[in-house]
VEXPA-608995 format. One record per residue (C-alpha): residue in one letter; x, y, z. Coordinates in steps of 0.001 Angstrom, whole numbers, plus 500000, padded with zeros to 6 digits. Layout:
BEGIN
(A, (X, Y, Z));
...
***
This chain:
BEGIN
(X, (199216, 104754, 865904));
(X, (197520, 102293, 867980));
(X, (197772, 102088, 871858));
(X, (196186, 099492, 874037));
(X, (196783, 099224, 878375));
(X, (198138, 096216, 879878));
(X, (193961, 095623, 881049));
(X, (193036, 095908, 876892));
(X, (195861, 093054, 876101));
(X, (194683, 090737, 878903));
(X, (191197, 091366, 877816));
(X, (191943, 089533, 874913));
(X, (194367, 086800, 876062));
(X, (192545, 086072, 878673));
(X, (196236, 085092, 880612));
(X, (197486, 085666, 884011));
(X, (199305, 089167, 884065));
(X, (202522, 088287, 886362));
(X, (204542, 092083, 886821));
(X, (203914, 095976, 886026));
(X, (204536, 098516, 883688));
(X, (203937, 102008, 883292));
(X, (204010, 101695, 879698));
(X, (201312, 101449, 877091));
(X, (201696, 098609, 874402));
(X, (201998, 100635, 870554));
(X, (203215, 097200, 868567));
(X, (204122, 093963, 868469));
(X, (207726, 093376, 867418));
(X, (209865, 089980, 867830));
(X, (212079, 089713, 871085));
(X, (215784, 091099, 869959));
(X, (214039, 094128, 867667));
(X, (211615, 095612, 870374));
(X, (211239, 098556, 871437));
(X, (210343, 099550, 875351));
(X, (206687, 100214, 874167));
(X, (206584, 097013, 872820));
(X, (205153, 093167, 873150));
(X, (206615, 090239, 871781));
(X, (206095, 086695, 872913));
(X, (208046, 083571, 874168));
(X, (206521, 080484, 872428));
(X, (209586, 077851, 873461));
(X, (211601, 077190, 875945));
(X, (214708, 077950, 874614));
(X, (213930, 081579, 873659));
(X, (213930, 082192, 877515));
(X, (217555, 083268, 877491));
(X, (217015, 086309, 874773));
(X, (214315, 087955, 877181));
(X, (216891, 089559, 879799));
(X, (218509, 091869, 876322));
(X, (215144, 092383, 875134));
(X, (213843, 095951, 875532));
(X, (210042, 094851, 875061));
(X, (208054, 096221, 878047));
(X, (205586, 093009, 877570));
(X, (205764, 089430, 876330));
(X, (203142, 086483, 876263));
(X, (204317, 083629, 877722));
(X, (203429, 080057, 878414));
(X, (202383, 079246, 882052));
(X, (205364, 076955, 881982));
(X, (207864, 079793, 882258));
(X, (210774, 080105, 884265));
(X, (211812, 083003, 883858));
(X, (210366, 086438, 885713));
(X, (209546, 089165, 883530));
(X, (212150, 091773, 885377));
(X, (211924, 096152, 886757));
(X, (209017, 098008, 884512));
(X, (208177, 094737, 882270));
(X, (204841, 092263, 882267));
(X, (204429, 088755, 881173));
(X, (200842, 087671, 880512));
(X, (200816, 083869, 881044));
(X, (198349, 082240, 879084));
(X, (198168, 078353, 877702));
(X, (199152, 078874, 874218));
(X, (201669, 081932, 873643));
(X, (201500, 081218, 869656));
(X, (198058, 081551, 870029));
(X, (197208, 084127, 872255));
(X, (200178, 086265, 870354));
(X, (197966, 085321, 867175));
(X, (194740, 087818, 868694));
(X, (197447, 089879, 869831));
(X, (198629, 090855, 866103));
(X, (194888, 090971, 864788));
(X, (194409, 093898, 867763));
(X, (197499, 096098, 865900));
(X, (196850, 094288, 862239));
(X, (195980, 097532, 859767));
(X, (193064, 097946, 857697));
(X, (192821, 095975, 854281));
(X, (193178, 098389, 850768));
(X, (190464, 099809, 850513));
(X, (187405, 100324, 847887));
(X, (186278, 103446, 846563));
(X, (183209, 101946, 845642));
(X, (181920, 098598, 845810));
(X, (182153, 097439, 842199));
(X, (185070, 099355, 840000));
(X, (183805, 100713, 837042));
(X, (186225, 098929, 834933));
(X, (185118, 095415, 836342));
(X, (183755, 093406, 833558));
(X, (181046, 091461, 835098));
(X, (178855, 089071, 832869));
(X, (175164, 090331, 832896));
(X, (174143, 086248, 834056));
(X, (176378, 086677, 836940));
(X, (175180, 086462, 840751));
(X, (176815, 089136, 843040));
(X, (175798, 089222, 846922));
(X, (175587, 091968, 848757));
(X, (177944, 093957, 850697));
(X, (180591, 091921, 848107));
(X, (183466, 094143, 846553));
(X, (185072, 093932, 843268));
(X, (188679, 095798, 842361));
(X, (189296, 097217, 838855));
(X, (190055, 095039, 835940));
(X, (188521, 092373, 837698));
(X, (186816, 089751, 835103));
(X, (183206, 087463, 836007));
(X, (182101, 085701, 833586));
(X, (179126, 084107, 832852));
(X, (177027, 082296, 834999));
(X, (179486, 083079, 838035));
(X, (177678, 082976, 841803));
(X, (179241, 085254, 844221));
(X, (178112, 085073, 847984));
(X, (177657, 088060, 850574));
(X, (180496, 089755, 851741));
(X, (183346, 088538, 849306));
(X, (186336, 090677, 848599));
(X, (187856, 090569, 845065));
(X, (190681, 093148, 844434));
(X, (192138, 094562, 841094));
(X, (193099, 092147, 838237));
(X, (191351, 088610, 839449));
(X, (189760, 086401, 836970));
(X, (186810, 084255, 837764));
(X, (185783, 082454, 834910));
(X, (182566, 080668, 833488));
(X, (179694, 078867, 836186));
(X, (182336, 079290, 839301));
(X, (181294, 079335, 842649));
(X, (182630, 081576, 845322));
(X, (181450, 081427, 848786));
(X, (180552, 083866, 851535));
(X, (183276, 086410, 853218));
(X, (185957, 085190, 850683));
(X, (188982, 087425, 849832));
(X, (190758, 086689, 846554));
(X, (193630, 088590, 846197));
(X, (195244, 090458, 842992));
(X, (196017, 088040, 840005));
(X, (194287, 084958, 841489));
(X, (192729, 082803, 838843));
(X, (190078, 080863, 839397));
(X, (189184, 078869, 836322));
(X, (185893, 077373, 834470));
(X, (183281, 075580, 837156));
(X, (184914, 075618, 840353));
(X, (184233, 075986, 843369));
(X, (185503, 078190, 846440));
(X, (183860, 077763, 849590));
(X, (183040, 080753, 852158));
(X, (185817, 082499, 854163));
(X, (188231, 081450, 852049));
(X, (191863, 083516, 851278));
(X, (193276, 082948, 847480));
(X, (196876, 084860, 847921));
(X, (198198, 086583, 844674));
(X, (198857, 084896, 841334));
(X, (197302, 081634, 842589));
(X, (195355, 079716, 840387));
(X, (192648, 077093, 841131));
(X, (191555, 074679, 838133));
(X, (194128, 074535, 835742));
(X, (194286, 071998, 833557));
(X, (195860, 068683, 835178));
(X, (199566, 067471, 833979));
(X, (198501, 064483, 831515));
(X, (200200, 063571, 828163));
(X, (200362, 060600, 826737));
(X, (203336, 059103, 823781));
(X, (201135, 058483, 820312));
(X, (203509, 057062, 817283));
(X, (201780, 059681, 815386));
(X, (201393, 062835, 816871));
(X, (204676, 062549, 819923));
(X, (202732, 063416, 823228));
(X, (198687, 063512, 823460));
(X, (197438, 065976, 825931));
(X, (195078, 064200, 827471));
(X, (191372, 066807, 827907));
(X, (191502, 067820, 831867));
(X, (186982, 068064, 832282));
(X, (186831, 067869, 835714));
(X, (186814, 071050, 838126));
(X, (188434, 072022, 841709));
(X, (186420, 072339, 845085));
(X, (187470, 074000, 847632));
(X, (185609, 074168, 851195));
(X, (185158, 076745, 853504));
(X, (188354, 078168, 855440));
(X, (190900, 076989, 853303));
(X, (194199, 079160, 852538));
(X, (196017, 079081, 849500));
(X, (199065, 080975, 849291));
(X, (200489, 083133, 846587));
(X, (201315, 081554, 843565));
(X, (200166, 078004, 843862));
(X, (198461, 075817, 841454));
(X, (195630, 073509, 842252));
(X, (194776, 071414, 839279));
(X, (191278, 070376, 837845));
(X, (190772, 066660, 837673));
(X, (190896, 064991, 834754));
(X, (187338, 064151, 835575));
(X, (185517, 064471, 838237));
(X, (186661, 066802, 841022));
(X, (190049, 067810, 842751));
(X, (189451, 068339, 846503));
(X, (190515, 070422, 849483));
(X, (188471, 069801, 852495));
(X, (187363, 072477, 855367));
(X, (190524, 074588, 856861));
(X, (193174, 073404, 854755));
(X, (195960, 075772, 854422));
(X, (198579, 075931, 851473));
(X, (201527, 077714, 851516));
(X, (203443, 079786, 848579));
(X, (204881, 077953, 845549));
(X, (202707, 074768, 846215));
(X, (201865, 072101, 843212));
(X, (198554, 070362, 843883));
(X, (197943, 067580, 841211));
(X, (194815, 066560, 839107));
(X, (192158, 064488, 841518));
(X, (193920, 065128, 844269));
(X, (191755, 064598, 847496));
(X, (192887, 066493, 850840));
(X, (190832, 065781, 854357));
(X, (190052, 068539, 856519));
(X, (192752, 071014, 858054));
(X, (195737, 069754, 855983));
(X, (198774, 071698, 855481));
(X, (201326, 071932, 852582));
(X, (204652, 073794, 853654));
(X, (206211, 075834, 850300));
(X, (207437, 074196, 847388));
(X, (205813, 070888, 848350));
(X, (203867, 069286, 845747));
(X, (201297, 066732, 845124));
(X, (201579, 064599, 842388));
(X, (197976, 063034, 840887));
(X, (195200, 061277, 842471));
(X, (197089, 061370, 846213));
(X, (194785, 061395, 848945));
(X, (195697, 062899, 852445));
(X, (193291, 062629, 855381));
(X, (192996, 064803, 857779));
(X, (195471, 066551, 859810));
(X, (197988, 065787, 857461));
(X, (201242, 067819, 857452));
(X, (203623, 068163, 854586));
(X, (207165, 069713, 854980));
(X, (208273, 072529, 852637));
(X, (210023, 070919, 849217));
(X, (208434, 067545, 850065));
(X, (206942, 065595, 847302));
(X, (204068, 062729, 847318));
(X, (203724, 060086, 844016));
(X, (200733, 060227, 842416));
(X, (198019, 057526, 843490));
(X, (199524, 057633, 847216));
(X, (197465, 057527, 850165));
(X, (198406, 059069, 853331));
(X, (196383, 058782, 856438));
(X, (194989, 060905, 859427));
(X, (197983, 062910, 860898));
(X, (200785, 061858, 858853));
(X, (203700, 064348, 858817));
(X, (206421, 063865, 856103));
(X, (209563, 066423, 857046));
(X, (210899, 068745, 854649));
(X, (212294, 067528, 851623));
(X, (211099, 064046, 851924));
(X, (209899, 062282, 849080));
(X, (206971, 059932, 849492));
(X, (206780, 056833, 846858));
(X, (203774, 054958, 848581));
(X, (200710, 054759, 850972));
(X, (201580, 055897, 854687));
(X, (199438, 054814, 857712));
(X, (197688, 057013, 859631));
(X, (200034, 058771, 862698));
(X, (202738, 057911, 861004));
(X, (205765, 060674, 860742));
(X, (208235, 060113, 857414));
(X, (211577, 061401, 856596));
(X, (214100, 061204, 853856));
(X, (214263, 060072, 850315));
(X, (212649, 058169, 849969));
(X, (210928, 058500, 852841));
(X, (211160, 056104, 855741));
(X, (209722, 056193, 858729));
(X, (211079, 059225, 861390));
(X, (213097, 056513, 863621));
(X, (214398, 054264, 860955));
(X, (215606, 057242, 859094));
(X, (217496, 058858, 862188));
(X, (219347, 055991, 862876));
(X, (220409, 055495, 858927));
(X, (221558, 059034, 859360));
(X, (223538, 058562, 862556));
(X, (224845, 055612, 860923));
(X, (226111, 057706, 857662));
(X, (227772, 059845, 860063));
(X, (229975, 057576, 862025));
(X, (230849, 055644, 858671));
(X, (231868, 059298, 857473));
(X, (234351, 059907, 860460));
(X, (236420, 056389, 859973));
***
């Protein structure tokens, strides 16, 4: 089990320790379900009022509190409690699986293929040919990386990730399990002849370095050319990312959202869980559409959206306040 002193917390925080305890910190653990040897964290305002039944000996706080931590407990104030609770959880997080050896001997690894060093592959895995692997990349059991792929530096692609024909992952990227990058795009087309006409999906999938994508999510090829995700973009479970497709840097897709073709976000760009964008839409720099919105055209820059379809945030409240009156009459 792992123990750390009040003095090994702030070390990493950094915060202003307000209180004392004679306790030593053995997990992190929300507010209602700690124990005494516990830390949890108060990220909002309104959580204030479930810290005098909480049994946690510690919690990180914002400076902004109001509240004092109480007999035997500590608060460590710091700017940014999400954050600073963030380090917290990577001082308790446990160690990965781990490899027996570096390269399983039931790996089936194409003799043109590039591995770097100090990279570990899982059994079953499958690299094909022509495949570049950087330095330090993680690959456990049962993940197929097909022909002239790309996978950057201090990657981890997790079990039953897919990452198709000539794409591209950049370094320190995650791929969650049963994700799959470069499948072909949705395109069919009516023919009197033959009923619907796939239409041949040739482009490929890049994605840069630091981007997320969560377990079972589909980014598509493009039809030609490339589908997109720029530098730190992070995509949630059960995500549908469509065929040319173009995301800025440090987007995020809440679950179930989905991207229909050619959209382009810029950066910052936040998209609600269930929320849906038409294809050929352009959103701008920090847009933010709310859950279950659906987006039918372009969006300037800043601007926040709700509803379907999606207005903009104010216009929308006041349609729904006005619903709700007309309801009571």
């Amino acid at each position: 089990m792992k123990n750390f002193s009040i003095e090994d917390i702030n070390n990493v925080v950094k915060g202003t320790i307000v209180g004392t305890t004679n306790f030593s910190i053995t997990a992190p653990e929300q507010l209602e379900l700690a124990k005494e040897t516990e830390i949890s964290f108060i990220g909002n305002k309104k959580y204030e009022k479930f810290w005098q039944n909480s049994k946690a000996c510690a919690a990180i706080v914002n400076e902004d509190i109001s509240i004092e931590p109480g007999e035997n407990k500590v608060f460590f104030k710091v700017k940014n409690a999400d954050l600073a609770m963030s380090l917290v959880l990577e001082m308790f997080a446990p160690s990965p699986p781990q490899f027996s050896v570096e390269i399983h001997p039931t790996a089936v690894i194409d003799s043109t293929a590039k591995i770097g060093s100090g990279t570990k592959i899982g059994a079953n895995v499958y690299v094909g040919p022509n495949v570049e692997i950087g330095e330090n990349v993680t690959i456990y059991p049962n993940v197929t990386i097909l022909d002239e792929c790309t996978i950057g530096k201090e990657t981890v692609i997790w079990s039953g990730a897919v990452v198709r024909e000539r794409c591209h992952v950049g370094a320190n990227c995650i791929l969650h399990p049963n994700c799959t990058i470069g499948a072909d795009g949705f395109g069919f087309r009516p023919c009197p002849e033959r009923g619907l006409v796939k239409i041949p999906q040739i482009g490929n999938v890049i994605l840069g370095n630091y981007v997320e994508i969560g377990a079972n999510s589909s980014v598509d090829r493009g039809k030609f050319s490339s589908t997109i995700l720029g530098d730190g973009c992070k995509i949630d479970n059960l995500v549908q990312i469509g065929h040319n497709s173009i995301l800025g840097k440090f987007c995020i897709m809440a679950g179930n959202s989905g991207l229909a073709g050619s959209v382009t976000l810029g950066n910052g760009v936040i998209i609600g869980g269930s929320a849906s964008i038409k294809d050929h839409a352009t959103l701008g720099d920090g847009v933010t559409i709310g859950a279950g919105s659906g987006v039918t055209g372009d969006v300037e820059a800043g601007k926040t959206m709700l509803g379907y379809p999606a207005v903009e945030a104010r216009t929308a409240l006041k349609q729904w306040a006005i619903l709700k009156r007309l309801a009571t009459q």
